[in-house]
C-alpha atoms as one frame of an Amber mdcrd trajectory, in Angstrom:
protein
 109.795 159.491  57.471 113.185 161.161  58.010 112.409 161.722  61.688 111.915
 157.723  61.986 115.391 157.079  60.082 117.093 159.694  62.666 115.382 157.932
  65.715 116.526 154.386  64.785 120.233 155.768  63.629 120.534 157.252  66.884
 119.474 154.424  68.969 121.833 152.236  67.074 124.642 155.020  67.500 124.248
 155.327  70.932 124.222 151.298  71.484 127.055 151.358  69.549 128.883 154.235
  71.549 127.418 152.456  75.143 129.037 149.214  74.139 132.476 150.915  72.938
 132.818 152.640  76.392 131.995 149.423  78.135 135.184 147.705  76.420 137.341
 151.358  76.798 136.242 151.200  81.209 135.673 148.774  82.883 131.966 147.835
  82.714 131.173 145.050  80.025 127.973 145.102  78.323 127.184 142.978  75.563
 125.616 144.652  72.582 122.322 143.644  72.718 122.011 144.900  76.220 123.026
 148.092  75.054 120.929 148.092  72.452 118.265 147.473  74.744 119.671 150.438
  77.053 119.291 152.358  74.046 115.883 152.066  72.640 114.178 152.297  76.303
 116.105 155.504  77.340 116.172 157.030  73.870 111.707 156.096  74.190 111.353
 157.700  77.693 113.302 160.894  76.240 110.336 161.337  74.016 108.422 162.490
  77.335 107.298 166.399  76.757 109.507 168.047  79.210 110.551 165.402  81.720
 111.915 162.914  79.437 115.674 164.290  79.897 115.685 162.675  83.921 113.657
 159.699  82.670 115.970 158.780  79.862 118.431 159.570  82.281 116.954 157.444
  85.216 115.889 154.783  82.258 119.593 154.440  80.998 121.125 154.092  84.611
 118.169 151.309  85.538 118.808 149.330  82.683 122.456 149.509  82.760 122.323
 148.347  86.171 120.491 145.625  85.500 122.311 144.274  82.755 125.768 144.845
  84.090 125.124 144.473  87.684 127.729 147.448  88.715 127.726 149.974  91.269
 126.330 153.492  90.281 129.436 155.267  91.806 131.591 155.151  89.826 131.559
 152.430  87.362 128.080 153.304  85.910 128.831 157.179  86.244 132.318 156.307
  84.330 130.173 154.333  81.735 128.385 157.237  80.695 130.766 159.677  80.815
 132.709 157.942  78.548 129.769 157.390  76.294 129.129 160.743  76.665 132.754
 161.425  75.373 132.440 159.323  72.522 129.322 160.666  71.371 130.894 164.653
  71.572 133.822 163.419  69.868 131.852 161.675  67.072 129.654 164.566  66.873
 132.608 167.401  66.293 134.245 164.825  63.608 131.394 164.209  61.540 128.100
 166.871  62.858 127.385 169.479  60.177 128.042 173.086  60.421 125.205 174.866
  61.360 127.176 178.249  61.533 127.380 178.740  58.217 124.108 177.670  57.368
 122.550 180.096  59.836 124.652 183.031  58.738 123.134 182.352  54.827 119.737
 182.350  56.274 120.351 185.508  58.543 121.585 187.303  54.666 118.985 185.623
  52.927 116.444 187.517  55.562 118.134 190.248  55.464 118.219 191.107  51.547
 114.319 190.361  51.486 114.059 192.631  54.096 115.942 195.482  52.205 114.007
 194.798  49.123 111.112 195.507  50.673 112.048 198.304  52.299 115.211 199.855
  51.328 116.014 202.659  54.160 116.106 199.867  56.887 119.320 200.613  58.825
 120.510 196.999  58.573 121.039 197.057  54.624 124.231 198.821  54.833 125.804
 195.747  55.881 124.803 193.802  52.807 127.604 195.600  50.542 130.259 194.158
  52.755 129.242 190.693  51.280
């Protein structure tokens, strides 16, 4: 269920982000279009593999079509900028997997030394 919520927030996210760096460049899009951009590139990423360079391929096709602009460099610009957006949006507001991973790495650990307290790793438990 979760999975479906994080598919549909994305493609609305990255609609949203599409449509934002068509007003920053210089490629309009309205936001239906880019929602449309969105759901068929964000559906051909869901190819095992391969789906990077069709999303990829989807998401430059689409654009295309709706915006009529040339590929080099207004399209490339488009999704750079998108691309921006989305990194910047990400570092502002994506968790902190660092110290999430570093708990579960202790968390290992300490079972580990429970179970078997000469391992040479346990020393570095008393520094916590």
């Amino acid at each position: 269920m979760i999975y479906f919520f994080s598919f549909f927030l994305n493609i609305g996210i990255v609609a949203s982000i599409l449509w934002l760096a068509g007003r920053v460049g210089f490629v309009r899009i309205a936001f239906k279009h880019a929602l449309i951009c969105a759901v068929v590139s964000s559906l051909a990423g869901l190819v095992p593999y391969v789906g990077w360079f069709f999303a990829l391929w989807s998401l430059f096709s689409m654009l295309h079509y709706f915006t009529r602009a040339s590929l080099v460099p207004d399209l490339v610009v488009l999704v750079l900028l998108a691309q921006a957006f989305a990194m910047g949006l990400g570092a502002l507001v994506g968790p902190d997997h660092s110290a999430r991973q570093d708990r579960a790495e202790r968390i290992l650990l300490l079972e580990r030394c429970q179970d078997d307290p000469d391992y040479a790793g346990c020393d570095s438990l008393h520094a916590y």
